[in-house]
N, C-alpha and C positions, 0 to 999 in steps of 0.2 A: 504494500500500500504506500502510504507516502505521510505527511505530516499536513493533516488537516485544518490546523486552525493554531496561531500566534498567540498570546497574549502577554502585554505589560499589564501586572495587576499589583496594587496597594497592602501590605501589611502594617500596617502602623498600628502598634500596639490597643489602642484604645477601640481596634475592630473586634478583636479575640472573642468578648462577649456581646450576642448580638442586642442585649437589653440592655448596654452600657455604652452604647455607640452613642457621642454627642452628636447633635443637630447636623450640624456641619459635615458630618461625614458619613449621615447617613444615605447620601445617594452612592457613597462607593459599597456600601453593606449591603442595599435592597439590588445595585449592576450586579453584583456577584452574586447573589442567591439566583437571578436571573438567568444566568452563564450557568450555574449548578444545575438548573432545570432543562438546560439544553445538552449540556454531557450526560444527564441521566437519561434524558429522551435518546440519545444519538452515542449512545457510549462508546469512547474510544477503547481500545488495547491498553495504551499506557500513555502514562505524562512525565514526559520528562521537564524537570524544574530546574532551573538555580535560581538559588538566594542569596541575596546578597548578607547575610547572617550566618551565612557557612563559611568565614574570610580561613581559608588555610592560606599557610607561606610561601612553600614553595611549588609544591605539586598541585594537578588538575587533579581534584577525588571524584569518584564513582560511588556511586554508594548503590553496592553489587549485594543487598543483606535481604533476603528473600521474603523475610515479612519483617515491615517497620512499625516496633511496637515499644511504645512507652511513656511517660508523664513530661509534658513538659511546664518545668520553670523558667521562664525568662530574667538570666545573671543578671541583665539591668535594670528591667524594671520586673522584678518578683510581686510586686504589689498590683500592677497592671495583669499580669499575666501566669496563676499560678496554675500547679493540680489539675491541667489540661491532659486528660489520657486522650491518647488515638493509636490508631490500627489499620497499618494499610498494608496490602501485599505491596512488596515488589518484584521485579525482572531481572533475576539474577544474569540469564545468557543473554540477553540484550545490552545489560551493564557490560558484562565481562565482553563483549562484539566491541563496545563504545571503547574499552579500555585499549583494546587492542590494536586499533584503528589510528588512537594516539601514540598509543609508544611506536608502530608501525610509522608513522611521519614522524618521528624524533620527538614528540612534547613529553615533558615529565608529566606522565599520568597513572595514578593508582588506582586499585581497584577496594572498596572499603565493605568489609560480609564482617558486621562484627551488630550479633543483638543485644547489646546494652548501647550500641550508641545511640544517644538523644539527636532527634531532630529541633532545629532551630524554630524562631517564633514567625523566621521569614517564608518558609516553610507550612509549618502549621495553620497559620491565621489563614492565608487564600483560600487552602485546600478544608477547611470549616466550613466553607461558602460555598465552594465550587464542586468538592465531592463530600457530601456531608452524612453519602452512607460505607465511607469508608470501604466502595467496592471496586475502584479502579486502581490498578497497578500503577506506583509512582516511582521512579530513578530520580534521585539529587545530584546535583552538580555542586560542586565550591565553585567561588569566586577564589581566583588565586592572585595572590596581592602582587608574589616576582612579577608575575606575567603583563605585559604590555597591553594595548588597547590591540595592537595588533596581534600580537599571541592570540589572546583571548579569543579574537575574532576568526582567527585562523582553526582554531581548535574547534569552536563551534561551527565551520564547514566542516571539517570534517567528523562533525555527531549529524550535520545535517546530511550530509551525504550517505551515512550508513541507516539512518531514519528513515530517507526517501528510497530506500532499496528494502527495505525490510516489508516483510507481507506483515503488518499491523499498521492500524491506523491510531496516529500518533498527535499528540497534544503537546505542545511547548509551551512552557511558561515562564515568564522573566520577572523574579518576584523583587522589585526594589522602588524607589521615588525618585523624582527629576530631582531639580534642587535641595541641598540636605543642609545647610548652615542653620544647626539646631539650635533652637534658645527653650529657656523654659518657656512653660501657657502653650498646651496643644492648641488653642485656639488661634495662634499667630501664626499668620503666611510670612512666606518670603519678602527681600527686599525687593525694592520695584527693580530694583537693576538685575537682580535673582531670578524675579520673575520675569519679566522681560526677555532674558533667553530663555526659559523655559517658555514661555509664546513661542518664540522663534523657531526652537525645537519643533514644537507640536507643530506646527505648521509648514514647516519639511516634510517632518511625516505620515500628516495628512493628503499632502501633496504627493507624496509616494516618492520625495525625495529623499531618498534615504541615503545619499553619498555624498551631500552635505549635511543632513542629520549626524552620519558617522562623522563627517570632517570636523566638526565643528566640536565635537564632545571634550579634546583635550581642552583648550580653553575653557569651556561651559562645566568642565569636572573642577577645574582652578579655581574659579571666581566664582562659581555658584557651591560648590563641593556637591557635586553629582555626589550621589550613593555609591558606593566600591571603585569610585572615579571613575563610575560608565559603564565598568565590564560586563556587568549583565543588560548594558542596551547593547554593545557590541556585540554580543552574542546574538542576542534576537535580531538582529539586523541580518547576521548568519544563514538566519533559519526562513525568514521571508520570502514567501517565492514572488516574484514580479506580476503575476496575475491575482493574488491575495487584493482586498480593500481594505484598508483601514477603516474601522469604525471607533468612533469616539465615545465612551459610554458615561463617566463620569471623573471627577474629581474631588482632592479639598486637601487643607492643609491638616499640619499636625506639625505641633512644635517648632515653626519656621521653613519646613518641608512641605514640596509638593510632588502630590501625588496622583498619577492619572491612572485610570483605567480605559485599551484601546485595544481592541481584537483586530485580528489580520485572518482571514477568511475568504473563500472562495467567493463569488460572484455573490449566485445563487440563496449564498446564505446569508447575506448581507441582506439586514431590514433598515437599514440606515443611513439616508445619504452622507458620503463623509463629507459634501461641502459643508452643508447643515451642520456636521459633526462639529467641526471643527470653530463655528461659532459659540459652540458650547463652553470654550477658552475663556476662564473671566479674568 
C-alpha cells in the first residue's frame, strides 16, 4: 500500500485530559476527536509517529517493542499530566524493515524492543484523541538532536520510501508546535515577530510550498525556537506526497507556543478547501 494521510498534530500538555482543556484550545481537542472518528471508520495498519518528547543524542531510535504498555508521568509537568495508562500494539518487522533501511544508507539508527520503556506525553496526548480505542498499531520515532535538518530529512525519505512499498496502509504523524519560546500563563501566544513567521510558514504550506516551508525553518527554528528546531517538520515534509492537500483544521496557543493542527490527504478525502483553510490563521 502506501502512506495515506500526513498529519502535524498539537500535544500541549493541558490537552491530556479532555474535561480540563481550556477555552482556547478546545478547537484542537474537538479536530482530533474528529481525525479519531475517521481512522476508526477507515483504519489504517499502523502509525508511524515522532515526537518531538522522544529528544535522544545521538542515534535515530525505533521503537521495535511489540506491544506499548505503560503509565505515563510527564518529568515536567507531573501535575498536568499524571497516572495516564495506555496500550497499544506495535510493529515489530516493520520497525526492525525501518531500522535496517537506515543503517543500510549509513545513519546511526537503533532499533529499541524493551517493555518497561515509557512513552512520552508527545506521544500519548494525540494518540488519546486520534486512537482512543487503543486498536491501531503504533512505531515511535526520536527526534535526534546530533542530527541536522538535513539528516533528519534524509532519514525520513528513506522511512518514507520503505512505507510507500510496504503492503499496509500507513499513517504519519509529526507530533510537535511551530513556535516554542515558552513563558509561563498557557494562555499567552507568541511574539508578533514569532508569530508572524509562523503565518508565513502556514502559508507555504498551505500553498503546497513546501521547499520554502523546508528552506526557511533554520532561521524560523533561531528566532522563533521551533520545537526540536524543526526536525519533526523536516520529517513530515519527507513523507508528503505532491498530490496530498493540505487541510487546515485548527489551532491555539499554550505557554507562548503555537500550535496547528493540518492533515495532508489525498484529493478525494479532503472536505476542506485549503484556501479557506488557510484563512483560518489568526
Amino acid at each position: 500500500m502506501t502512506i495515506e494521510l500526513c498529519m502535524l498534530l498539537p500535544h500541549v500538555p493541558s490537552l491530556c485530559y479532555e474535561d480540563q482543556v481550556p477555552e482556547f484550545q478546545k478547537d484542537m481537542a474537538n479536530a482530533m476527536k474528529e481525525l479519531g472518528k475517521e481512522l476508526s471508520n477507515n483504519k489504517p495498519d499502523v502509525i508511524v509517529l515522532v515526537s518531538c518528547h522522544w529528544p535522544s543524542t545521538f542515534f535515530h531510535y525505533v521503537d521495535a517493542t511489540p506491544v506499548h504498555k505503560g503509565i505515563l508521568i510527564a518529568t515536567e509537568a507531573p501535575d498536568l499530566i499524571r497516572d495516564v495508562p495506555y496500550c497499544y500494539p506495535g510493529d515489530n518487522e516493520l520497525a526492525l524493515e525501518l531500522v535496517k533501511s537506515g543503517e543500510d544508507l549509513g545513519l546511526q539508527v537503533k532499533a529499541v524492543n524493551d517493555p518497561y520503556f515509557v512513552w512520552d506525553y508527545g506521544s500519548v496526548v494525540p494518540l488519546r484523541y486520534i486512537v482512543p480505542n487503543e486498536d491501531i498499531p503504533v512505531i515511535n520515532l526520536s527526534v535526534t538532536l546530533a542530527a541536522s535538518l538535513e539528516e533528519t530529512y534524509t532519514w525520513g525519505q528513506q522511512i518514507a520510501k520503505v512505507l510507500r512499498n510496504t503492503d499496509k496502509r500507513v499513517v504519519f504523524i509529526s507530533s510537535g508546535a511551530l513556535s516554542h519560546n515558552l513563558v509561563r500563563g498557557r494562555h499567552n501566544k507568541p511574539t508578533v515577530t514569532e508569530h508572524s513567521m509562523d503565518k508565513q510558514f502556514v502559508e507555504f504550506v498551505m500553498n503546497k510550498d513546501y521547499e520554502s516551508a523546508y528552506n526557511m525553518l533554520p532561521e524560523y527554528a533561531r528566532f522563533a525556537k521551533v520545537e526540536s528546531g524543526g526536525r519533526h517538520l523536516a520529517m513530515l515534509f519527507s513523507m508528503i506526497d505532491k498530490d496530498f492537500e493540505p487541510v487546515y483544521l485548527a489551532d491555539g496557543q499554550s505557554s507562548g507556543s503555537w500550535n496547528v493542527l493540518i492533515t495532508f490527504g489525498n484529493k478525494e478525502l479532503v472536505t476542506v478547501n485549503a484556501t479557506e483553510a488557510s484563512e483560518h490563521v489568526k
